[in-house]
DRENTORKOL-3810 file (N, C-alpha, C; in nm, 4 decimals):
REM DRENTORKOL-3810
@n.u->3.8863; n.v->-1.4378; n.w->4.3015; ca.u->3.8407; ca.v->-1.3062; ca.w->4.2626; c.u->3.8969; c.v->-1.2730; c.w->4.1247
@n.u->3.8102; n.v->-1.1963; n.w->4.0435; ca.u->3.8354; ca.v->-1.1690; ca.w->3.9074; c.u->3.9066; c.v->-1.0288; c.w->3.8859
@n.u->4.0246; n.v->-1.0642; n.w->3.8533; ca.u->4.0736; ca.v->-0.9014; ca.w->3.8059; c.u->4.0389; c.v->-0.8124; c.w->3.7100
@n.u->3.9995; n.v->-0.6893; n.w->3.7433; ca.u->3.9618; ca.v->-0.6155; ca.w->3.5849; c.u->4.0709; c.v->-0.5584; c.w->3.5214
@n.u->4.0991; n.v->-0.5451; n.w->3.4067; ca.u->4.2001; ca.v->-0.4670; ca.w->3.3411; c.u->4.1117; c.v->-0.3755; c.w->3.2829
@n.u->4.1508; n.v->-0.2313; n.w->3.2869; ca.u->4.1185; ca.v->-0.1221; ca.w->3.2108; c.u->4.0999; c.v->-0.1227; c.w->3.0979
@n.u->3.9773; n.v->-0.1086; n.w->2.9753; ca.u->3.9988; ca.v->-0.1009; ca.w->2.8656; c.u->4.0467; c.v->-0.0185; c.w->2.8132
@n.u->4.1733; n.v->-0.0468; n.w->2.7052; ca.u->4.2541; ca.v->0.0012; ca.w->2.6379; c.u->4.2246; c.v->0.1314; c.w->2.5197
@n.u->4.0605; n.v->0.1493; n.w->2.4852; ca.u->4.0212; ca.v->0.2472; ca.w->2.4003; c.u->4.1233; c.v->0.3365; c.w->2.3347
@n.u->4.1672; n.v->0.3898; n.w->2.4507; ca.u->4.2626; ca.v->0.5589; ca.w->2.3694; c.u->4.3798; c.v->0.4715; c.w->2.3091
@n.u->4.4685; n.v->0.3346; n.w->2.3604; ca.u->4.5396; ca.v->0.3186; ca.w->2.2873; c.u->4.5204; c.v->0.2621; c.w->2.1813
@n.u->4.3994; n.v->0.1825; n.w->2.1314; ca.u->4.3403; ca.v->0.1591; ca.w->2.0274; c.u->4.3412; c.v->0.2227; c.w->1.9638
@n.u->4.2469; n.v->0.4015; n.w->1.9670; ca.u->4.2169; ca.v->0.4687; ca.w->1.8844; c.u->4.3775; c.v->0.5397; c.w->1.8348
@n.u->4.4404; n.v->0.5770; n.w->1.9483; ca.u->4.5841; ca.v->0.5735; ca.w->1.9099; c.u->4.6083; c.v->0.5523; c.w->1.8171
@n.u->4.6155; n.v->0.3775; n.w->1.7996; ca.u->4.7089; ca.v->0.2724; ca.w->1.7604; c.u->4.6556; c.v->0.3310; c.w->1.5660
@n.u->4.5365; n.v->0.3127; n.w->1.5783; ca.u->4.4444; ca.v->0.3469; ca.w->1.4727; c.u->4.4944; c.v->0.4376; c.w->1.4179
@n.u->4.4825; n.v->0.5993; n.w->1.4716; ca.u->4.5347; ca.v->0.7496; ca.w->1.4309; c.u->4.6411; c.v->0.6938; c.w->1.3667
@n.u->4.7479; n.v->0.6330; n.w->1.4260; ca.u->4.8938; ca.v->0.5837; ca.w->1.3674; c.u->4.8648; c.v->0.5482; c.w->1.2337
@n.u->4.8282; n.v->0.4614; n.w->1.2365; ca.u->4.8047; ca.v->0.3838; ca.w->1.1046; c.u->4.7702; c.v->0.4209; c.w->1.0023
@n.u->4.6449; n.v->0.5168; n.w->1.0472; ca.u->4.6068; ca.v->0.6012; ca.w->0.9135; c.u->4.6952; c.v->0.7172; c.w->0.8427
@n.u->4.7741; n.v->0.7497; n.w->0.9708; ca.u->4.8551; ca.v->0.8653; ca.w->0.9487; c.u->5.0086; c.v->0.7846; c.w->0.8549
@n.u->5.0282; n.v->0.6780; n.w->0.8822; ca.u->5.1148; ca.v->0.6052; ca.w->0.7999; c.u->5.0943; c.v->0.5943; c.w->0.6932
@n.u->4.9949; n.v->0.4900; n.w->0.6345; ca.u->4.9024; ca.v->0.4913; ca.w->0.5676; c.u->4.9090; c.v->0.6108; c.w->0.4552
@n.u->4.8595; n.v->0.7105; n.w->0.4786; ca.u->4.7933; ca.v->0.9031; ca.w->0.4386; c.u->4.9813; c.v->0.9227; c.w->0.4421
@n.u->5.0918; n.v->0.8991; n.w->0.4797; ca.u->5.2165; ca.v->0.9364; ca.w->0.4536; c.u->5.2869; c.v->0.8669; c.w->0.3645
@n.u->5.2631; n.v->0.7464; n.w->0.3717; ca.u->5.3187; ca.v->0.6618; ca.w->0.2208; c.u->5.2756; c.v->0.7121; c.w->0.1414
@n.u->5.1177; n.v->0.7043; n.w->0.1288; ca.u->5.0691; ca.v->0.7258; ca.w->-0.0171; c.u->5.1375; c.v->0.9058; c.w->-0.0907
@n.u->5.1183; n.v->0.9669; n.w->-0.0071; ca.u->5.1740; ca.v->1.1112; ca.w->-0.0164; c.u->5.3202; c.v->1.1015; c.w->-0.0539
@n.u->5.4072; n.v->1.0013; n.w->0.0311; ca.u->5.5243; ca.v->1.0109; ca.w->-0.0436; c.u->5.5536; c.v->0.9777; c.w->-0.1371
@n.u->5.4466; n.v->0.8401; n.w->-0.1975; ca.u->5.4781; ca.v->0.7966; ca.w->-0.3347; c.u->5.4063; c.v->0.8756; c.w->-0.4458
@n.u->5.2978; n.v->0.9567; n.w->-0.4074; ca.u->5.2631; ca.v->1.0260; ca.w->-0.5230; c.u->5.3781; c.v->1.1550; c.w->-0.5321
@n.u->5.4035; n.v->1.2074; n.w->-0.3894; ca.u->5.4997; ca.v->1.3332; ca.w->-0.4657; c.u->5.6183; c.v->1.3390; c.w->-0.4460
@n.u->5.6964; n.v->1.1878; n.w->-0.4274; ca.u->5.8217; ca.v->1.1925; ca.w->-0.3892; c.u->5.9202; c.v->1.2269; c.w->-0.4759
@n.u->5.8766; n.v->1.2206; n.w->-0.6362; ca.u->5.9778; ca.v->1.2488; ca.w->-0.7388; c.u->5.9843; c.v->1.3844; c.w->-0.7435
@n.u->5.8707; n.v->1.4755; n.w->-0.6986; ca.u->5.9091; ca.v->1.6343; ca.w->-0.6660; c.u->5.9730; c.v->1.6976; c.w->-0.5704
@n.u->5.9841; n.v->1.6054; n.w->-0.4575; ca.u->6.0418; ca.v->1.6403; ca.w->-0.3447; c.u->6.1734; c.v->1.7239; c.w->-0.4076
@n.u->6.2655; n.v->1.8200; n.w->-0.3013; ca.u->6.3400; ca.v->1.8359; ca.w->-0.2895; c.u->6.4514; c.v->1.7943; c.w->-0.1564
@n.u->6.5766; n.v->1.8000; n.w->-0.2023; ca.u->6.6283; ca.v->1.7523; ca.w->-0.0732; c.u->6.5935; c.v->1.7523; c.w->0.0709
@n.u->6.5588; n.v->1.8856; n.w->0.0605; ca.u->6.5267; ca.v->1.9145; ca.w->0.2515; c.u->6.3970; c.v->1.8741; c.w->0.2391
@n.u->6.2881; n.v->1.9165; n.w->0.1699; ca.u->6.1717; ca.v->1.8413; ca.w->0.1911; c.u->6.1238; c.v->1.6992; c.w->0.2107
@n.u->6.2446; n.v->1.6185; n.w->0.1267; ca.u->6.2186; ca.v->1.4875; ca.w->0.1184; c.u->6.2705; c.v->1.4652; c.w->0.2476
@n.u->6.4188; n.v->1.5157; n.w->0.3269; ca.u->6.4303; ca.v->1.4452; ca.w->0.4527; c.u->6.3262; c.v->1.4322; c.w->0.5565
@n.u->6.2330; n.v->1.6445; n.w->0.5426; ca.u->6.1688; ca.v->1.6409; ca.w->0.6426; c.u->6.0248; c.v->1.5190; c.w->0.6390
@n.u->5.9884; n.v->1.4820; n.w->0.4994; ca.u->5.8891; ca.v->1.4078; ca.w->0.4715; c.u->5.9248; c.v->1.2889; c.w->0.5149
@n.u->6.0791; n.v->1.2386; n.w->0.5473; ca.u->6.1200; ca.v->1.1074; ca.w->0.5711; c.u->6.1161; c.v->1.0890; c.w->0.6931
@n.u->6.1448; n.v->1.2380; n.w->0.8103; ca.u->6.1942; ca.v->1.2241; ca.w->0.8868; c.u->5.9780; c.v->1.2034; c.w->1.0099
@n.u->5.9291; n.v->1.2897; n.w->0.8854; ca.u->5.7853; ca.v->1.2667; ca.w->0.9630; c.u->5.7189; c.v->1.1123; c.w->1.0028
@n.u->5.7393; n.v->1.0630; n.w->0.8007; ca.u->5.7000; ca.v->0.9297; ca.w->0.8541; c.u->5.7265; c.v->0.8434; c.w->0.9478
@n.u->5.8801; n.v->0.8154; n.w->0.9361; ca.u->5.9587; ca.v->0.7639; ca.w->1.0355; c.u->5.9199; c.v->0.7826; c.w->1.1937
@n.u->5.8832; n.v->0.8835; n.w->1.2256; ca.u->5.8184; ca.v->0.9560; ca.w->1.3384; c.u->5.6935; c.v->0.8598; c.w->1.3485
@n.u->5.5992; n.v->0.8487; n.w->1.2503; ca.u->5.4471; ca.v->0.8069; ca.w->1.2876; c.u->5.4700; c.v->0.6739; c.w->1.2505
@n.u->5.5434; n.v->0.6051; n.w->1.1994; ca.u->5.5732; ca.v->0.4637; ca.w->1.1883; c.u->5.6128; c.v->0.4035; c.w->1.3284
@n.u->5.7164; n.v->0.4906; n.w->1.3750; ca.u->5.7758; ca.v->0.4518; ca.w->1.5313; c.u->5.6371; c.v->0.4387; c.w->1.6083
@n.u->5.5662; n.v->0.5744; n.w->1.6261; ca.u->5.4394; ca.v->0.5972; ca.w->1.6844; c.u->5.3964; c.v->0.4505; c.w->1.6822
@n.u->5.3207; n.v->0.3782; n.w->1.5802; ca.u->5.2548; ca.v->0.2745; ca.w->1.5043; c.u->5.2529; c.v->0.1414; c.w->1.5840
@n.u->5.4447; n.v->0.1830; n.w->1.5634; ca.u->5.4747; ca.v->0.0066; ca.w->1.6457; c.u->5.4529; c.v->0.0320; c.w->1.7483
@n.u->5.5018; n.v->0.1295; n.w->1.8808; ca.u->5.4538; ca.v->0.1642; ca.w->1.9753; c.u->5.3388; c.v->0.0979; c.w->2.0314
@n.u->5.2199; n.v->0.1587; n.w->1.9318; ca.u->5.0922; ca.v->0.1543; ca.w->1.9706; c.u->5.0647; c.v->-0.0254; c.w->1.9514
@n.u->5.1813; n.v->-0.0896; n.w->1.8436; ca.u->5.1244; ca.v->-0.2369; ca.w->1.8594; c.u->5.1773; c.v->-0.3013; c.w->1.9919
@n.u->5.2797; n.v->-0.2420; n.w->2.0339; ca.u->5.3428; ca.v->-0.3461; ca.w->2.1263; c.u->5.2500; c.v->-0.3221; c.w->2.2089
@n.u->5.2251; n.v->-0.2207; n.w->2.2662; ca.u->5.1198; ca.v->-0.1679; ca.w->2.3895; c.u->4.9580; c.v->-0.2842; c.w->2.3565
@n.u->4.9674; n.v->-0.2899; n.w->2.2012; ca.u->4.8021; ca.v->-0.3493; ca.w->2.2173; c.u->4.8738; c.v->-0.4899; c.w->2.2284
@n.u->4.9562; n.v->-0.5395; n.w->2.2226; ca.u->5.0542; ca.v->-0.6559; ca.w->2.2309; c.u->4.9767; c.v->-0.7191; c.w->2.3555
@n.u->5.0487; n.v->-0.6152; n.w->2.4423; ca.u->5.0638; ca.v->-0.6541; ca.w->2.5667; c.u->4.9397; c.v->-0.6086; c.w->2.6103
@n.u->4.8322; n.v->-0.5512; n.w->2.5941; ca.u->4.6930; ca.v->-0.5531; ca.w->2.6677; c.u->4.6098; c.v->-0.7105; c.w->2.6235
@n.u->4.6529; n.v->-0.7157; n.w->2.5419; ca.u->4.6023; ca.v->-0.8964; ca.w->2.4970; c.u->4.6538; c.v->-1.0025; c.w->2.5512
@n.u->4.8104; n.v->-0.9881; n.w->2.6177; ca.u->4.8966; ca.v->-1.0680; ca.w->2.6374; c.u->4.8042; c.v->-1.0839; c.w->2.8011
@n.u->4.8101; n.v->-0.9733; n.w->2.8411; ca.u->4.7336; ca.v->-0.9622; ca.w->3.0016; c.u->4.6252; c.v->-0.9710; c.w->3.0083
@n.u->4.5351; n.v->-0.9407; n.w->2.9300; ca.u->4.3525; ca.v->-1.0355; ca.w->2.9605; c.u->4.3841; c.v->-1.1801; c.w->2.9104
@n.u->4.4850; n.v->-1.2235; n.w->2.8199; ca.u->4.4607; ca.v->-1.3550; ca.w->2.8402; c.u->4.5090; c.v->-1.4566; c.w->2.9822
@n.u->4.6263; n.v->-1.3763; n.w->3.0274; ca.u->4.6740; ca.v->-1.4299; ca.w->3.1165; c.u->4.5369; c.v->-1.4285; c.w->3.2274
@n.u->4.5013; n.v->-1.2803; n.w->3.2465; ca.u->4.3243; ca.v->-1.3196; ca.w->3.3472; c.u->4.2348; c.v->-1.3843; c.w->3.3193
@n.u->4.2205; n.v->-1.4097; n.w->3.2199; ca.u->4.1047; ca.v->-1.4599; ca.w->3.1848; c.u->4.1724; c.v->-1.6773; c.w->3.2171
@n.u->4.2938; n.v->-1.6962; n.w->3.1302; ca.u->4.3396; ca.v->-1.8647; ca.w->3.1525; c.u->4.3135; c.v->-1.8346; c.w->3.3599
@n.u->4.3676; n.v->-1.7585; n.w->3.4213; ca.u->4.3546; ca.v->-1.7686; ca.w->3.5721; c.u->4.1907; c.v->-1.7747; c.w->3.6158
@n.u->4.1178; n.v->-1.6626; n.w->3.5614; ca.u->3.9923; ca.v->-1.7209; ca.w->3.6032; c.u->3.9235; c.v->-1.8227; c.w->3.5916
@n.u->3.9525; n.v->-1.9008; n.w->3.4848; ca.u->3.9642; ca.v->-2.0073; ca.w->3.4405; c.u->3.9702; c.v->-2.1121; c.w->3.5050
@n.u->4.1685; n.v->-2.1111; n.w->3.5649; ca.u->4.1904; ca.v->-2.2218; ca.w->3.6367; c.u->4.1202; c.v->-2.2130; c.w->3.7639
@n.u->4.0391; n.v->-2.0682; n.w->3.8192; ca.u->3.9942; ca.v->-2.0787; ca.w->3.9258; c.u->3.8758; c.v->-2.1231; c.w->3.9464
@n.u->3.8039; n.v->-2.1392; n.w->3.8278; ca.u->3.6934; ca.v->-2.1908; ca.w->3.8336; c.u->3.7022; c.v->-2.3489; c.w->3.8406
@n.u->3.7704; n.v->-2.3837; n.w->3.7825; ca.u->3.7609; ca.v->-2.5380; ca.w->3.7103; c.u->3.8266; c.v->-2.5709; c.w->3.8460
@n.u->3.9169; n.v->-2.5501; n.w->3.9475; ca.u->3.9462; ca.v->-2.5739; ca.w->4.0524; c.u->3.8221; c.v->-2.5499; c.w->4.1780
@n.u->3.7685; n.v->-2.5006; n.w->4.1637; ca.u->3.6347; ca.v->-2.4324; ca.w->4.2760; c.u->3.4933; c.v->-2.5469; c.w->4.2316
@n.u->3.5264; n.v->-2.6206; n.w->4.0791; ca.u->3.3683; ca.v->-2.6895; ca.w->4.0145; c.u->3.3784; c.v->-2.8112; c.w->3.9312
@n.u->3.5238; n.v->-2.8955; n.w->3.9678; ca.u->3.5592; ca.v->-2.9784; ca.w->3.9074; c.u->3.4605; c.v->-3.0519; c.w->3.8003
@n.u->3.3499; n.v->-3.0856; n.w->3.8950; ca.u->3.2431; ca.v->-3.1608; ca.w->3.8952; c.u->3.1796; c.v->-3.0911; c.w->3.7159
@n.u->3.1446; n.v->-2.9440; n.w->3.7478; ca.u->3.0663; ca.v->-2.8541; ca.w->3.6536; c.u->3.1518; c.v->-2.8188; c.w->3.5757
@n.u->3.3316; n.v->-2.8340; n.w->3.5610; ca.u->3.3907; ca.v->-2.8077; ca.w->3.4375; c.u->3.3486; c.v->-2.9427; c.w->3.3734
@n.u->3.3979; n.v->-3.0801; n.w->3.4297; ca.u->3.3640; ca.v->-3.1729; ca.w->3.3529; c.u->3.2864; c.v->-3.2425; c.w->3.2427
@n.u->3.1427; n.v->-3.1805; n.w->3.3185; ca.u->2.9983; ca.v->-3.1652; ca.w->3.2576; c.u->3.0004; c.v->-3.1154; c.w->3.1222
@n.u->3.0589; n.v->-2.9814; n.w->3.1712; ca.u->3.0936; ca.v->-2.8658; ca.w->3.0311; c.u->3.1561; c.v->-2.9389; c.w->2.9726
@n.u->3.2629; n.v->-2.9882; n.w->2.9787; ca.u->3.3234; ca.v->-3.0241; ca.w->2.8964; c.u->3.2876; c.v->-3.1536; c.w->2.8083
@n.u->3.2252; n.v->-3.2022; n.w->2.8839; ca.u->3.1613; ca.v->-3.3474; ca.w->2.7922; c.u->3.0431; c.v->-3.2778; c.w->2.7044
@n.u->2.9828; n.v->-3.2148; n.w->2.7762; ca.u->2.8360; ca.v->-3.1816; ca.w->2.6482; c.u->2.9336; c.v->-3.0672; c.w->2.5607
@n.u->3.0487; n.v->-2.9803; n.w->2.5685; ca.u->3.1348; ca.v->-2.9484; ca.w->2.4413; c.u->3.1362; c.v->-3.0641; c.w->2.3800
@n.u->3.2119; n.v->-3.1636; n.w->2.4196; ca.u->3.2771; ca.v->-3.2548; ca.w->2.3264; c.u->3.1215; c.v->-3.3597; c.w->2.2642
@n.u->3.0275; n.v->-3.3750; n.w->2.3257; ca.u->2.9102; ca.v->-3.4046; ca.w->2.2728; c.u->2.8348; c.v->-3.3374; c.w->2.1510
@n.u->2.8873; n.v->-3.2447; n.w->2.1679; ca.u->2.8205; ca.v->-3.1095; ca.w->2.0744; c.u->2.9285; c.v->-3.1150; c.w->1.9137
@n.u->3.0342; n.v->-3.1092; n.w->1.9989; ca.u->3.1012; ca.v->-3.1416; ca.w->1.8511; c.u->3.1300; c.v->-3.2608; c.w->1.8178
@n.u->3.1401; n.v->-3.3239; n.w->1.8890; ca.u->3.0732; ca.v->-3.4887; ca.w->1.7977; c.u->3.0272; c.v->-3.4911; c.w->1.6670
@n.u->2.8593; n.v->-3.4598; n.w->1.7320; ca.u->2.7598; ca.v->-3.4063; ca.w->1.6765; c.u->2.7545; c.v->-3.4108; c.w->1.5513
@n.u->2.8525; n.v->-3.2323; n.w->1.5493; ca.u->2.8752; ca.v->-3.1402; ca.w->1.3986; c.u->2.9445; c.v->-3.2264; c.w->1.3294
@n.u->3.0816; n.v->-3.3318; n.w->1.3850; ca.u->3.1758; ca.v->-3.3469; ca.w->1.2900; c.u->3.0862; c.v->-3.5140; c.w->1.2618
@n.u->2.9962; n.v->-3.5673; n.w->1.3180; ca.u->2.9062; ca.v->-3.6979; ca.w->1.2376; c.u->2.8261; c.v->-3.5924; c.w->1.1261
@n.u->2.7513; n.v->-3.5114; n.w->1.1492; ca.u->2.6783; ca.v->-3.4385; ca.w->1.0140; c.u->2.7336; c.v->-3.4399; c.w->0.9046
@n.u->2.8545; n.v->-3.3972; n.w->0.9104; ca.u->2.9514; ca.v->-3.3502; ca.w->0.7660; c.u->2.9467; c.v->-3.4961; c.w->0.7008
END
């Protein structure tokens, strides 16, 4: 049986928001960082820092939603090729027939 994993969308779009908001905060700090003043510059430091953390966050999370459909997907995998020995084989010879093929053309 095939497991579904939930698609990840909101942490995508998340991950995204982050980025741009990083992104839209560098550039802002390097155009007006020589005006900053002390407290402004911390609070401007202390924002980015904030949406940078956000950022990685959002990568580890998409990290690990990739890390886990691959792991389902190599299992469905082995469950097939265990259930069709016969019909992975096949596949696999007309793959390797196929690229033969391409790599005699070149």
């Amino acid at each position: 049986m095939i497991q579904k994993i939930p698609t990840q969308s909101n942490t995508r779009d998340q991950l995204v928001d982050d980025l741009k908001s990083v992104i839209g905060d560098a550039e802002s700090w390097l155009r007006n960082g020589s005006q900053l003043t002390g407290e402004e510059f911390k609070s401007a430091k202390a924002k980015f820092e904030q949406t940078l953390a956000s950022a990685k966050v959002g990568l580890i999370n998409a990290e690990e939603t990739v890390v886990e459909r691959t792991k389902v997907a190599a299992k469905a995998t082995d469950e097939y090729v265990k259930d069709n020995p016969w019909k992975s084989v096949g596949l696999g010879a007309a793959i390797g027939v196929v690229i033969g093929m391409l790599i005699v053309r070149k």
